[in-house]
MARLOGU-310987 format. One record per residue: residue in three letters; z negated, x negated, y of N, C-alpha, C in turn. Coordinates in steps of 0.2 Angstrom, whole numbers, padded with zeros to 4 digits, always signed. Example, Ala and Ser with C-alpha at 12.3 -4.5 7.8 and 13.67 -1.06 7.14 Angstrom:
<recs>
Ala-0039-0066-0028-0039-0062-0022-0039-0066-0016Ser-0035-0064-0011-0036-0068-0005-0039-0064+0000
</recs>
This chain:
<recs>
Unk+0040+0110-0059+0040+0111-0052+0047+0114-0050Unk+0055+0112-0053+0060+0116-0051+0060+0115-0045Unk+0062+0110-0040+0062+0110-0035+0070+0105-0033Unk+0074+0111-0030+0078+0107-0031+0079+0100-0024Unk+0082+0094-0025+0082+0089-0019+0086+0092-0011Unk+0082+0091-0006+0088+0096-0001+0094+0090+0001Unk+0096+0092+0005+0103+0088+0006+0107+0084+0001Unk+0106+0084-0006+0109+0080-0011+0117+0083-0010Unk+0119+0087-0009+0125+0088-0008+0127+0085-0002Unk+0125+0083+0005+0128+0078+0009+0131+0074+0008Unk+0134+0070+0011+0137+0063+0009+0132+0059+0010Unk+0128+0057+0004+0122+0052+0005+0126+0046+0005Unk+0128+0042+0001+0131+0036+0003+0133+0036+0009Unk+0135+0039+0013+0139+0035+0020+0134+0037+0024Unk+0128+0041+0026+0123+0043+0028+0118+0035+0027Unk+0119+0034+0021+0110+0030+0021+0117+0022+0020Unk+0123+0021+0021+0125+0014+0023+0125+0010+0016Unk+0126+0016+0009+0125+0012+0004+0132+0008+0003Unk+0133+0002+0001+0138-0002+0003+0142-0002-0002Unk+0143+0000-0006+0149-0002-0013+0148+0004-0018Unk+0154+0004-0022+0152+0009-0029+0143+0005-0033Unk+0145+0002-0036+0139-0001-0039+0133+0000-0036Unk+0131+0000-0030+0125+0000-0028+0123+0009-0028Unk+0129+0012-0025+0129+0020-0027+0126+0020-0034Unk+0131+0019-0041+0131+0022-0046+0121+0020-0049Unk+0119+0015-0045+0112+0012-0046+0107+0020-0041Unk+0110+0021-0038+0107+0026-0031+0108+0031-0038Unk+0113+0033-0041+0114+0040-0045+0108+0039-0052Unk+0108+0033-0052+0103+0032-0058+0097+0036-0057Unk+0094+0032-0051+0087+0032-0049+0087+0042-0048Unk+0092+0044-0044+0091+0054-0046+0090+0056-0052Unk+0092+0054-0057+0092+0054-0063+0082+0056-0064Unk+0081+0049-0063+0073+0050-0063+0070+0053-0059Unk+0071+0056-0054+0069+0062-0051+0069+0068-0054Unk+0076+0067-0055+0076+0075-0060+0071+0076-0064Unk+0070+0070-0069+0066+0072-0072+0060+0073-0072Unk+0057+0069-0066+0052+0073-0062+0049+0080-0060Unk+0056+0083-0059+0056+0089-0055+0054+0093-0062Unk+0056+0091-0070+0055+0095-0074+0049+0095-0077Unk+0044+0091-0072+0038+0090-0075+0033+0094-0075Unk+0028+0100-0077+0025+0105-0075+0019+0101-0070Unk+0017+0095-0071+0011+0095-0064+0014+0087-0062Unk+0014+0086-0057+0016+0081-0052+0011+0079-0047Unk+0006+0076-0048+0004+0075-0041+0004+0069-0039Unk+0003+0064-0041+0004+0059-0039+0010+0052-0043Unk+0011+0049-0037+0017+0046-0040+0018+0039-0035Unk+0016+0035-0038+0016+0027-0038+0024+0024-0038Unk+0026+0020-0033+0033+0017-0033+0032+0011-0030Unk+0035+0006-0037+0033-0002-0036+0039-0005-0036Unk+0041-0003-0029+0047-0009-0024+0050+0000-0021Unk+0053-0005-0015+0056+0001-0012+0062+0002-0010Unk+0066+0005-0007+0074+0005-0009+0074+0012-0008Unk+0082+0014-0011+0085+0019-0010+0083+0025-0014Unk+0077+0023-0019+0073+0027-0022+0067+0031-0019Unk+0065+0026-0012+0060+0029-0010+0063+0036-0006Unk+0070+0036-0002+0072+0041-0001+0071+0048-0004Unk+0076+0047-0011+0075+0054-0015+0067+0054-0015Unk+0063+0052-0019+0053+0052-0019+0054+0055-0012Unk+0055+0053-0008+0052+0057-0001+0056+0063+0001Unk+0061+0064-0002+0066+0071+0000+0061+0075-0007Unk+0061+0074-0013+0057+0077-0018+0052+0079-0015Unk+0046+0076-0012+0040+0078-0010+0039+0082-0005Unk+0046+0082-0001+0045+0087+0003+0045+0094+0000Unk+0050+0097-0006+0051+0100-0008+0043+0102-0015Unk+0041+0096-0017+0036+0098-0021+0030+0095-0020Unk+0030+0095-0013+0020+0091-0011+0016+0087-0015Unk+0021+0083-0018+0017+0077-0024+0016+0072-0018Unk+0011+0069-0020+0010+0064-0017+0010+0054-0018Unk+0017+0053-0014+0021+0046-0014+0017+0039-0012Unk+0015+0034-0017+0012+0029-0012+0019+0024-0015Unk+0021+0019-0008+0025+0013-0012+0026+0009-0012Unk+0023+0003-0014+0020-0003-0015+0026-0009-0013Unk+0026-0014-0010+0030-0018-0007+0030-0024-0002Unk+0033-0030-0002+0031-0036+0002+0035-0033+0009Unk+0038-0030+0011+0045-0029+0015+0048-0020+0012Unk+0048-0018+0019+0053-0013+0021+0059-0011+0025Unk+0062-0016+0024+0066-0018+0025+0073-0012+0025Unk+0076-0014+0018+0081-0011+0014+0081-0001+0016Unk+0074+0000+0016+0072+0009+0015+0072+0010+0024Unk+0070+0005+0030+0070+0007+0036+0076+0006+0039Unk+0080+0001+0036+0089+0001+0039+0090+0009+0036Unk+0091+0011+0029+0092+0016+0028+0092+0021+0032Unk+0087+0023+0033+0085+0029+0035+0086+0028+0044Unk+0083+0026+0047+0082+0025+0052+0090+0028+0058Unk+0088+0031+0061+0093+0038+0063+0095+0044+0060Unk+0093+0044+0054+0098+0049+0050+0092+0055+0050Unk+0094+0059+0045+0092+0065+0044+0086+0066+0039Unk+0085+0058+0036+0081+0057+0031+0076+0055+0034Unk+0076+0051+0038+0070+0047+0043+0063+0050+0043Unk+0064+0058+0045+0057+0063+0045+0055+0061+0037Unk+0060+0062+0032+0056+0064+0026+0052+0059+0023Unk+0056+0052+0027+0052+0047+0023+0046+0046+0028Unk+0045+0049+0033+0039+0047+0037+0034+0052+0035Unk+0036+0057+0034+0029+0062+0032+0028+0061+0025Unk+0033+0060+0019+0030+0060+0015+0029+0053+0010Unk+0030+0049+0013+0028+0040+0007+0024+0037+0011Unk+0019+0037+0007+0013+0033+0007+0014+0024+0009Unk+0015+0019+0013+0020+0013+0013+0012+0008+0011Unk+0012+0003+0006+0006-0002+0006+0010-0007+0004Unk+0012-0011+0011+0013-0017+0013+0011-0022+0010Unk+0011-0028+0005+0007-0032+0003+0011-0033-0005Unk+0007-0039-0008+0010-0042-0014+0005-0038-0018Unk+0007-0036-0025+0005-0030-0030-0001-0032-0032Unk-0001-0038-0034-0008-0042-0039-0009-0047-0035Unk-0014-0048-0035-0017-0056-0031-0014-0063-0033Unk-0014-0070-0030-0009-0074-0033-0013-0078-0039Unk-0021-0077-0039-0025-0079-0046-0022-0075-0051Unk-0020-0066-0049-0018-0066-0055-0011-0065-0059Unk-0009-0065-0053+0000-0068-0055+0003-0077-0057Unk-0003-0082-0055-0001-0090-0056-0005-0086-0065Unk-0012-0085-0067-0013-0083-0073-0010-0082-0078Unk-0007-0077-0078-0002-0072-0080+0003-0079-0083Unk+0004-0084-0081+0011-0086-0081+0008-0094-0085Unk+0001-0095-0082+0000-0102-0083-0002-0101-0091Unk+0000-0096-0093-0005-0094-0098+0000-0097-0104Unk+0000-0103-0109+0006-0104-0114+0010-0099-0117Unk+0004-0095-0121+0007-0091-0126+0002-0083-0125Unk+0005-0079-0124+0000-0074-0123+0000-0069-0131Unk-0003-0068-0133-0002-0063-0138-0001-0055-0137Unk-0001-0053-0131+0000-0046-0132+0005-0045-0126Unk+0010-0038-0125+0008-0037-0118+0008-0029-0119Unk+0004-0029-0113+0001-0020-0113-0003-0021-0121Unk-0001-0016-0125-0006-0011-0132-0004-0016-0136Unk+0001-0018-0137+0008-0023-0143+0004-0028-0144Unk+0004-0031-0148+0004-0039-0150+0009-0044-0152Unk+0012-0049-0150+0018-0052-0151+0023-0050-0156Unk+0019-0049-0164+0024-0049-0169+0025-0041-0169Unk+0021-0037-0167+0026-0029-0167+0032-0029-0161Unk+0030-0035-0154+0036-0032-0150+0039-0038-0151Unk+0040-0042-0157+0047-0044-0159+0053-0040-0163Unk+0047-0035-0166+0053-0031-0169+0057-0026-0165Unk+0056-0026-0156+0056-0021-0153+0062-0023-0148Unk+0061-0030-0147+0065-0033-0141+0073-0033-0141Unk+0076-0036-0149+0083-0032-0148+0085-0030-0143Unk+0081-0022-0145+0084-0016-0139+0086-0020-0132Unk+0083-0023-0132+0083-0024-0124+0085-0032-0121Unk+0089-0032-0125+0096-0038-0127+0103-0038-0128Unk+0106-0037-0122+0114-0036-0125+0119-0041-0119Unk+0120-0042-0124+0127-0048-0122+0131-0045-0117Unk+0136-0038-0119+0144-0037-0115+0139-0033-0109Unk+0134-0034-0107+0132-0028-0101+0136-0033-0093Unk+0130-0041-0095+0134-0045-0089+0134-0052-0095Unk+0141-0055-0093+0146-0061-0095+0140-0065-0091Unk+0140-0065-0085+0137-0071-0081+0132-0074-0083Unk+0128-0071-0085+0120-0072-0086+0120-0077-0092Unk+0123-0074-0098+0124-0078-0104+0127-0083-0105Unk+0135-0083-0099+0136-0090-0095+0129-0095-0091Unk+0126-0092-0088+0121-0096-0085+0118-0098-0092Unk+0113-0096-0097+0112-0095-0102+0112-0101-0107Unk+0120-0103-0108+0124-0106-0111+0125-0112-0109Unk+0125-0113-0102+0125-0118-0096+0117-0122-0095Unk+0113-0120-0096+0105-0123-0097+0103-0126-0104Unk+0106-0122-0109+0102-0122-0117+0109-0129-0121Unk+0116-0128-0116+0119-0132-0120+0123-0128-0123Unk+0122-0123-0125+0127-0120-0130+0125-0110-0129Unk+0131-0108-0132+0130-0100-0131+0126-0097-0136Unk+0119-0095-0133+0113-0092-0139+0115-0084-0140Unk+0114-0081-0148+0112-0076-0150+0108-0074-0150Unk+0107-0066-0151+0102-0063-0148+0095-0063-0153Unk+0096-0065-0157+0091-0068-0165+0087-0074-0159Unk+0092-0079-0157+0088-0086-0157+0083-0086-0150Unk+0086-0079-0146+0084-0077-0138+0077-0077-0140Unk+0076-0070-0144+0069-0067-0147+0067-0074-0149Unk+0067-0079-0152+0063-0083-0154+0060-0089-0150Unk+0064-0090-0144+0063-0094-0139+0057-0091-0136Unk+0058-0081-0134+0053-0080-0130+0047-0077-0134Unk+0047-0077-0142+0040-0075-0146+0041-0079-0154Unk+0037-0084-0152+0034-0088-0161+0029-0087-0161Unk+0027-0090-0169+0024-0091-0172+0015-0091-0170Unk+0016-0092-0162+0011-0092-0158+0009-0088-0153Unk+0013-0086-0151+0013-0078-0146+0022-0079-0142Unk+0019-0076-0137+0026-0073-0131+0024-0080-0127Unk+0028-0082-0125+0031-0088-0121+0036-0086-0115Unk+0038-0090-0110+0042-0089-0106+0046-0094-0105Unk+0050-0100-0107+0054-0102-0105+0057-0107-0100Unk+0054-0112-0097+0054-0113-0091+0064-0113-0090Unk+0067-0117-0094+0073-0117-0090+0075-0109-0091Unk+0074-0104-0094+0078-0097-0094+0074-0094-0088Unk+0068-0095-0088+0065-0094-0081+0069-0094-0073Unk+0071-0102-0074+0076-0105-0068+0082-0101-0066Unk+0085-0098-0072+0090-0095-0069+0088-0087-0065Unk+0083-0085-0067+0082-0080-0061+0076-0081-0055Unk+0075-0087-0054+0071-0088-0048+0077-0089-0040Unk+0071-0087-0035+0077-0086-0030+0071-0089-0024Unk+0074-0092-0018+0071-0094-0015+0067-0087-0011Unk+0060-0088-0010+0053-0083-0007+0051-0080-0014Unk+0053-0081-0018+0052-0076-0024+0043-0078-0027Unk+0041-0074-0030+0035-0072-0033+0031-0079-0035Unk+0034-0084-0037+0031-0092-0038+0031-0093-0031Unk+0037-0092-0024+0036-0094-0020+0031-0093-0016Unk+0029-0087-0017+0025-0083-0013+0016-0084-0015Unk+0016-0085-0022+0009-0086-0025+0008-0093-0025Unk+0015-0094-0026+0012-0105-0025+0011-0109-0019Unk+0012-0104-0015+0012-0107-0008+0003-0110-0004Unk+0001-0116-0003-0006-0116-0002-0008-0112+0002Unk-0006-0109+0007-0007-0103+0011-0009-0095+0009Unk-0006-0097+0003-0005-0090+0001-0009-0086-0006Unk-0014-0093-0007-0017-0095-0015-0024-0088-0013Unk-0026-0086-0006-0031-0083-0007-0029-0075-0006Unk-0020-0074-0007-0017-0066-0007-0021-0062-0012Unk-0023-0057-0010-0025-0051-0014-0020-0046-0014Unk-0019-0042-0020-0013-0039-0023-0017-0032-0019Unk-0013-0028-0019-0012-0020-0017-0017-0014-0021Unk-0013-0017-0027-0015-0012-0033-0022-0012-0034Unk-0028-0016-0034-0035-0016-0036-0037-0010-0030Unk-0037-0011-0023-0041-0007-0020-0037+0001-0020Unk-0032+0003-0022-0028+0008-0024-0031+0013-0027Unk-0033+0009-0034-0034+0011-0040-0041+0012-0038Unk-0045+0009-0033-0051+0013-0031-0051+0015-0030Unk-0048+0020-0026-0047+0027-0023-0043+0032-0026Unk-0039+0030-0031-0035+0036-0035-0036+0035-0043Unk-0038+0039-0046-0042+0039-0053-0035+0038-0059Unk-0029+0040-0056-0022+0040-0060-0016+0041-0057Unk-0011+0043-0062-0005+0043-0058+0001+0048-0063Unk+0001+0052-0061+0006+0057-0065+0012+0054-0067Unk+0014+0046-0062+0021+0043-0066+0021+0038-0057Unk+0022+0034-0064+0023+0026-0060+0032+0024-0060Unk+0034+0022-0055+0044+0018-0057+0041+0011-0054Unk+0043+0008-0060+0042-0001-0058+0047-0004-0058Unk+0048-0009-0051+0057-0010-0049+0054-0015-0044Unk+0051-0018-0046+0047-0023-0042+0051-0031-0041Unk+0049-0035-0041+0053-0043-0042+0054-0046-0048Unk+0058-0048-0052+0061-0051-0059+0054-0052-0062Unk+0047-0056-0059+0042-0060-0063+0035-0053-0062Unk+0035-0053-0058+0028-0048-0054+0028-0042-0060Unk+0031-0040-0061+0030-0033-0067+0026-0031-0073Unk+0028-0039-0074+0023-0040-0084+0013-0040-0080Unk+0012-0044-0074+0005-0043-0073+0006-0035-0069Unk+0010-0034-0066+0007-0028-0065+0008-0021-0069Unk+0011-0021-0074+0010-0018-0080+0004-0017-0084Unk+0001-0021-0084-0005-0024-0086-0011-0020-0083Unk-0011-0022-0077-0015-0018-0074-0013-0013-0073Unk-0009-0008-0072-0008-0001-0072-0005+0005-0078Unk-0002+0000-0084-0004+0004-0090-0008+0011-0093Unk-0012+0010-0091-0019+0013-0092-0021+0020-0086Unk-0016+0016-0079-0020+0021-0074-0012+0026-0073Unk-0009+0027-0080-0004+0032-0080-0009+0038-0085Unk-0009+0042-0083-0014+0048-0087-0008+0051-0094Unk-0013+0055-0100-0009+0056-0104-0004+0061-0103Unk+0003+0062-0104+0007+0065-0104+0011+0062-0096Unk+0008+0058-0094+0011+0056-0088+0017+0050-0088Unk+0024+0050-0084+0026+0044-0087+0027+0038-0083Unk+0030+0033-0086+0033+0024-0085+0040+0025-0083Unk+0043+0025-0077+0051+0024-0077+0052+0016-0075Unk+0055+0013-0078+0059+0005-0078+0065+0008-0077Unk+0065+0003-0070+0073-0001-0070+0075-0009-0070Unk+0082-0009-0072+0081-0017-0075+0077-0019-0082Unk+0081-0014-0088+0076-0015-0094+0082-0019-0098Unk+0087-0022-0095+0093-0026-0099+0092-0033-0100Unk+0090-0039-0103+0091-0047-0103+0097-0047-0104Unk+0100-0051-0103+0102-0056-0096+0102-0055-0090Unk+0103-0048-0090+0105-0045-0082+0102-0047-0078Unk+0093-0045-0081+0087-0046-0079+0082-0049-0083Unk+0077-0052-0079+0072-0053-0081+0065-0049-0081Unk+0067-0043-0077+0061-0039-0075+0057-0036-0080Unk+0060-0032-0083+0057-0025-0090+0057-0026-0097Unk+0062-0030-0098+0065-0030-0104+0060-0030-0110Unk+0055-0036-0108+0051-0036-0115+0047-0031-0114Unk+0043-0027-0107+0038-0025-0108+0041-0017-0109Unk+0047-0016-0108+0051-0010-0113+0050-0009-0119Unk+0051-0015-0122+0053-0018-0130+0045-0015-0131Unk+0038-0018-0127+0030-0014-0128+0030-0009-0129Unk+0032-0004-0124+0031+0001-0125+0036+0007-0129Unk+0041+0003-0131+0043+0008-0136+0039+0005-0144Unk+0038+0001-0143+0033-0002-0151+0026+0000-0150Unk+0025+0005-0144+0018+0005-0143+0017+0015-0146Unk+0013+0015-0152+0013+0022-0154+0012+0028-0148Unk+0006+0024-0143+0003+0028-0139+0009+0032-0133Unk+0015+0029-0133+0022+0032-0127+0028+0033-0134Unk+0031+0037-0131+0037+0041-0133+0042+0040-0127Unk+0049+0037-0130+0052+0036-0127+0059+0041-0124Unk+0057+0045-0119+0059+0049-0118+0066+0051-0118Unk+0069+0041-0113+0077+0043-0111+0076+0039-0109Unk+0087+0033-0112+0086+0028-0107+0096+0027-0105Unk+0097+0026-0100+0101+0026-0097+0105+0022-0097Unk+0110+0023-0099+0116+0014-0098+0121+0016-0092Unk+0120+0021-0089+0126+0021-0084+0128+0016-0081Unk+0123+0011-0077+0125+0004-0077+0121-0002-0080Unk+0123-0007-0078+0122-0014-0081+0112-0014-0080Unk+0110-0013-0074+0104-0012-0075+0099-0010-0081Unk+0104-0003-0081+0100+0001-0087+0093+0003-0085Unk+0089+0010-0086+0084+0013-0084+0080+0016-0090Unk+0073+0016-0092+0072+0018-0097+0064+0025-0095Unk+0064+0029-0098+0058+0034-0095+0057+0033-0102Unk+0046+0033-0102+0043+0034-0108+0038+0040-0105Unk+0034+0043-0110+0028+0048-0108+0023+0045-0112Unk+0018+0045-0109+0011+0044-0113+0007+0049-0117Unk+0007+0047-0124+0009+0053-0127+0002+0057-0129Unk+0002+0066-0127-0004+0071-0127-0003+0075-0133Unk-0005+0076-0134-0005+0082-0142-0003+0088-0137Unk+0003+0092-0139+0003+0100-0138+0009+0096-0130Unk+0009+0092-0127+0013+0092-0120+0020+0094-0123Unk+0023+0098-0118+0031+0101-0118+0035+0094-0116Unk+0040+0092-0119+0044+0087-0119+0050+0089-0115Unk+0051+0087-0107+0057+0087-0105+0062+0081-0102Unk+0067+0084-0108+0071+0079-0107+0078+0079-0100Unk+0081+0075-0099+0086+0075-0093+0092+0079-0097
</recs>
């Protein structure tokens, strides 16, 4: 596509209210994966699971490249203080597709979780993505985390003892106390556990009735929501099409980590590029096509 993003040379931080170096150097990430986007020969569709300052670029991109943006999310929050007055406001209105709502229904996100021991996630089966999870384990990214960590378990864990809390001899497990350190009040247990809210349908089912795939999904959703919604949309990424995670570091996060560690264990993706610029960390894979041209960042 070679299309380059308009107004990137503006001052976008003071334009969209982005508040600190840190939350920029996360804003500079997320380009990163548009570029790579842009170097993809067919684009047309493009799935974005949470929204933020990423649906911006998506939306300056498409105007440029007529790919078509849907963005999946409880709240709009964060993207409509953004934009609203600026220069960017038309783009995000003509071109992102906005579906309102929780991703997966709350059957299958309480599932998902009530579940003891799962044995796969996505293609993997527990012991190949014990060999893979490492990766996606590192101590000096954030101190505080493995302080919280060390603060629940009693003492400071290694990254050996981590993997075996969250995969034995029985499958993948989750935890409950390492769970507790990233639960947040309204969050994804609050939302699904609420009696009110037990009859919520997820976004994703009726989607996926209407769009047969997706040339590249970015999953940036809430710390717990991702492992079930990975699950279901795995499959509706077409071959040669790619996976962008962000938040693919433990302790930082709970979000991607392990289902990272899947998909680099998983023969069927090739792990394109992953990015340490910050503590987050970001990982792009392709679903792998015999003969596809490989572009890298």
């Amino acid at each position: 596509m070679k299309n380059a993003i308009p107004f990137f040379d503006s001052d976008l931080r003071k334009i969209l209210g982005i508040p600190d170096q840190r939350q920029y150097e996360v804003f500079l990430q997320y380009k990163r994966f548009v570029e790579y986007l842009d170097g993809m020969d067919t684009l047309g569709r493009v799935l974005e699971m949470g929204s933020g300052y990423s649906t911006v670029l998506l939306a300056l991109f498409a105007e440029k490249g007529g790919c078509e943006v849907n963005t999946v999310d409880v709240s709009f929050d964060t993207v409509n203080r953004a934009v609203t007055g600026t220069i960017f406001e038309p783009f995000v209105k003509r071109n992102i597709h906005f579906l309102q709502g929780a991703t997966v229904s709350a059957e299958e996100f309480n599932s998902y979780f009530a579940e003891r021991f799962r044995q796969k996630i996505g293609n993997v089966g527990f012991r190949e993505l014990k060999l893979y999870l490492n990766n996606f384990i590192v101590k000096l990214i954030d101190m505080r985390k493995w302080d919280k960590l060390a603060g629940v378990l009693g003492h400071m864990p290694n990254v050996e003892e981590l993997i075996n809390m969250f995969i034995t001899d029985e499958g993948i497990t989750f935890p409950q106390e390492i769970k507790g350190i990233y639960r947040q009040k309204g969050d994804e247990f609050d939302m699904y556990g609420d009696s009110n809210t037990s009859a919520v349908r997820g976004v994703i089912d009726p989607l996926l009735k209407d769009v047969n795939y997706f040339d590249a999904i970015f999953f940036d959703c809430g710390e717990f929501s991702g492992f079930p919604e990975w699950e279901k949309l795995h499959d509706a990424i077409r071959p040669g099409g790619v996976a962008i995670f962000h938040d693919i570091y433990f302790p930082k996060s709970f979000k991607n980590f392990m289902i990272c560690a899947s998909v680099m264990a998983d023969p069927k993706w090739k792990v394109e590029h992953i990015d340490k610029s910050t503590p987050q960390g970001m990982m792009i894979a392709r679903k792998k096509l015999k003969g596809y041209k490989v572009n890298k960042i």
